[in-house]
C-alpha positions in Angstrom: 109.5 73.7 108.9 111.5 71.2 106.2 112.9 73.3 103.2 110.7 71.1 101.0 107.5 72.1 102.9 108.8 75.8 102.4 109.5 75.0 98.8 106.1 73.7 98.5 104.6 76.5 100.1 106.6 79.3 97.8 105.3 76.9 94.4 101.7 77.3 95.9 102.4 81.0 96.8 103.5 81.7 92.9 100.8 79.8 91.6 98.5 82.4 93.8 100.2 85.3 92.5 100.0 84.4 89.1 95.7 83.7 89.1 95.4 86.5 91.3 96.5 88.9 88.5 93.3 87.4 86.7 90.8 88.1 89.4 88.2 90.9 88.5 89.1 94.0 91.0 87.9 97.6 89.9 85.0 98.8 87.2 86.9 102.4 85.7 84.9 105.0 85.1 85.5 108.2 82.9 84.2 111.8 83.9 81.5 112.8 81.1 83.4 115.6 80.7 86.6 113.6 79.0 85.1 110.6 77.9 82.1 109.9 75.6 80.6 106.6 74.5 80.4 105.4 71.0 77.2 105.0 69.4 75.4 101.3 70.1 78.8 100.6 72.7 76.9 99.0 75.6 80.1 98.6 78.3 79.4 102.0 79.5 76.5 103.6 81.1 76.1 106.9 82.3 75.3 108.2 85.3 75.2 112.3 84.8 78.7 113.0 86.3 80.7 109.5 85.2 80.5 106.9 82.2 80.9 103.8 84.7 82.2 100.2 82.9 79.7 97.5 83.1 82.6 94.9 83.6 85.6 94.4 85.9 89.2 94.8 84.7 91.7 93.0 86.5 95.3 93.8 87.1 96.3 92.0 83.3 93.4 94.1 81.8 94.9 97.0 83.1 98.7 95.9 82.8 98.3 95.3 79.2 97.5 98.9 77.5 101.0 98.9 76.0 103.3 97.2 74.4 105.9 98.0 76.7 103.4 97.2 79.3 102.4 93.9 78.1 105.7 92.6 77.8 106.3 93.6 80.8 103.7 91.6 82.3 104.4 88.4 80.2 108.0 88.2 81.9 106.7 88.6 85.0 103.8 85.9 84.9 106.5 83.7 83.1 108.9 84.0 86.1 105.8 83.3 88.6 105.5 80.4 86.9 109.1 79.1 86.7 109.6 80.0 89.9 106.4 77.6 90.8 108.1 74.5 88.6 111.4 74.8 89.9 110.0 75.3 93.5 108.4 72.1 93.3 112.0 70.4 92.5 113.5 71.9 94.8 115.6 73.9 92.6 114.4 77.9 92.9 116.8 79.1 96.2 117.0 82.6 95.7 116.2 82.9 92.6 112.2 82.5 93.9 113.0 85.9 96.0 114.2 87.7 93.4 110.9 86.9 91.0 108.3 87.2 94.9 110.4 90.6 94.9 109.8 91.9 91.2 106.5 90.6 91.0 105.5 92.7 94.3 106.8 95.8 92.9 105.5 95.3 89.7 101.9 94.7 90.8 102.5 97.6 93.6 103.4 99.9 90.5 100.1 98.8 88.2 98.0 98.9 91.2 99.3 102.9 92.1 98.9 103.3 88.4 94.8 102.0 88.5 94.3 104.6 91.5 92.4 106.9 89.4 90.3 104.3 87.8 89.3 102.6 91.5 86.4 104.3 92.6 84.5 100.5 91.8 87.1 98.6 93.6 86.9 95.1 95.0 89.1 96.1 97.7 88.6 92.3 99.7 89.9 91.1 96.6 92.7 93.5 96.4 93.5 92.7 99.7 93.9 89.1 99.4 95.9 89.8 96.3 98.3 91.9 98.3 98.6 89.8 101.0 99.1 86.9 98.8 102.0 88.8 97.3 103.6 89.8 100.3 103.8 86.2 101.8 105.1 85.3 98.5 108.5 87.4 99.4 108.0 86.6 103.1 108.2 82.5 102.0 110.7 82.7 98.9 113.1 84.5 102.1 112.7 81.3 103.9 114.1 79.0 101.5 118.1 77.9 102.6 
């Protein structure tokens, strides 16, 4: 395979890793016991043992709870996307493993961190997402 097909492959790859942290995965839920609804707040039901969300978070959702956290994420998704331009021109050599690298373990970190909350989980869609990340690193090694 030609380094610009690789290239091309690592740019689409990024791309991937960056929409996949958009993708709906897990509903949280809250034991009654340490969470109670607000009055007239309808993205909760309950079910006798859990409060249950009525919506999907995805890995940003979850990501973004602090400030630390948020910041965080925005370098990250800002080097997935650099990464992806200067993969297209040919430009990203190892810098492209360094971001497929911190990328995986920051989404491996998140992902350990939304354990608790998982008991809805997409896990197909977790999957692909994984996967996804992995050939990212797998790829971005590739490139001469």
């Amino acid at each position: 395979m030609t380094n610009k097909a690789i290239n091309l492959i690592c740019s689409i790859l990024a791309l991937f890793c960056f929409v996949s942290m958009f993708v709906p995965v897990i509903a949280p839920r809250y034991p009654a016991a340490d969470y109670v609804a607000p009055a007239g707040n309808d993205d909760y039901f309950y079910t006798g043992e859990y409060y249950l969300s009525k919506t999907y978070w995805t890995i940003t959702d979850f990501a973004s709870q602090t400030l630390v956290a948020r910041i965080l994420l925005s370098l990250d998704q800002a080097a997935l996307l650099i990464w992806a331009l200067l993969s297209v021109r040919g430009e990203a050599g190892k810098k492209g493993l360094a971001v497929a690298v911190i990328n995986l373990v920051f989404v491996g970190v998140v992902v350990a961190l939304m354990l608790g909350s998982m008991w809805s989980c997409r896990w197909a869609v977790l999957a692909v997402s994984a996967l996804d990340m992995i050939a990212a690193v797998v790829m971005a090694a590739q490139v001469k």
